[in-house]
C-alpha positions, 0 to 999 in steps of 0.5 A: 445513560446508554445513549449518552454513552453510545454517542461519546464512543461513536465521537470518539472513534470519529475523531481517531479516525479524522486523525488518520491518513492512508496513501498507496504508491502507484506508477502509471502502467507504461507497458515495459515499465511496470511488473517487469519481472512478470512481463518476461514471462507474459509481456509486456502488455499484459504485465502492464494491464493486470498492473493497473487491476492491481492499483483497482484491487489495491484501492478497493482492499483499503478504502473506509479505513481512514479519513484521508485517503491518497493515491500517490503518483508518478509521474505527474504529468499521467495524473489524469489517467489516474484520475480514471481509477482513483475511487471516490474520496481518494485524493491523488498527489504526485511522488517527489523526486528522488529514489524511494527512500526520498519519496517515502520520506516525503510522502510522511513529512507531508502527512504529518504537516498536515497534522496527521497522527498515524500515517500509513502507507502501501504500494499496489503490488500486493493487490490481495492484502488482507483489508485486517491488516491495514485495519490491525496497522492503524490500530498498533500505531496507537501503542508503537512509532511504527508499524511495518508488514514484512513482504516474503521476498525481503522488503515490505508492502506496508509501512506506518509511523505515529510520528515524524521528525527530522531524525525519522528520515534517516529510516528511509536513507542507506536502504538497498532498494528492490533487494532482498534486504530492505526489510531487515535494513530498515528494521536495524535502522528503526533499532539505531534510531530507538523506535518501537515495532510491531510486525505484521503478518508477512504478504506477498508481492506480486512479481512473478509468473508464481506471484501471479498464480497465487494471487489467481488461486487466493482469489477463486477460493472466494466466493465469485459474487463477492470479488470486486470487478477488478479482481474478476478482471486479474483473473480473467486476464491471467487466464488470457495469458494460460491460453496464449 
């Protein structure tokens, strides 16, 4: 009976779903701390405020695609000004110690402890990414080990594992990060360890004074009415610094 089979579909998707964690890295925005690059050209203050719009933007932008959704912190002890941009059914959790490689690594073997089968994860530096591809990374780790979106400045803004064992860790070790290899490294890494890939499209992070102007001009080429608040808010505050 069609409605029979409507509601067998609908169930299904449903359990796929449940299955399914997504988390976003984010630092608290200590102006000096964060989009330091950015902030040689704009200051400080002002890197530090769009920064937080970033993690808004981020937030928005991947919301609804999973059943788990986590803002992933540091330092911990600013989890309540997070707790002021963290979107309904979002779950904030603190970083572990250590350099990223040993922060993703947690972040992963703490999904899949928890009995998650695609685990995915993004950091809040590409605040325009395209809500498809996170839609298109869930989707591939149903046929791959591992889903990455390669970043144009050598590292990557979203990586996704169908699975975790103790071998796995070793993807995230050895990696130089923040530098132009990362994305290579890790890919030649997930080759030694015999995992299969799919690749998205290449994103941007946004780093710099140029980052910050394509960021401004993908935006105003959406309808106004369509932008979420905080996305009318980094336009705004671009604007700020072009008239300083």
């Amino acid at each position: 009976m069609p409605g029979q089979n409507d509601e067998s579909t609908q169930a299904a998707s449903v359990a796929e779903t449940s299955l399914s964690q997504i988390g976003v890295f984010a630092k608290y925005w200590e102006p000096g701390t964060v989009k330091t690059r950015l902030a040689q050209d704009i200051g400080n203050e002002l890197a530090a405020d769009l920064y937080r719009q970033f993690i808004l933007s981020t937030l928005n932008r991947v919301s609804g695609i999973a059943s788990r959704q986590t803002l992933v912190i540091t330092p911990p002890e600013r989890a309540k000004h997070f707790l002021e941009v963290a979107l309904d059914d979002w779950t904030i959790e603190s970083q572990l110690d250590g350099d990223l490689g040993a922060r993703i690594t947690g972040y992963f073997q703490l999904a899949f402890d928890h009995h998650f089968k695609r685990v995915v994860l993004i950091g809040s530096d590409s605040p325009t990414v395209p809500h498809q591809f996170i839609e298109e990374a869930f989707d591939r780790l149903h046929s791959f080990d591992c889903v990455i979106g390669p970043a144009n400045d050598g590292g990557y803004y979203l990586i996704g594992l169908s699975g975790f064992h103790s071998a796995h860790t070793e993807l995230f070790e050895s990696i130089q990060w923040s530098t132009q290899h990362v994305f290579n490294q890790t890919m030649k890494k997930a080759e030694q360890l015999k995992l299969s890939v799919h690749t998205l499209a290449t994103w941007y992070d946004v780093d710099t004074i140029e980052d910050l102007t394509r960021v401004v001009s993908d935006l105003n080429r959406q309808p106004h009415e369509t932008l979420t608040e905080a996305e009318k808010e980094i336009c705004l505050l671009a604007a700020d610094y072009k008239t300083q």
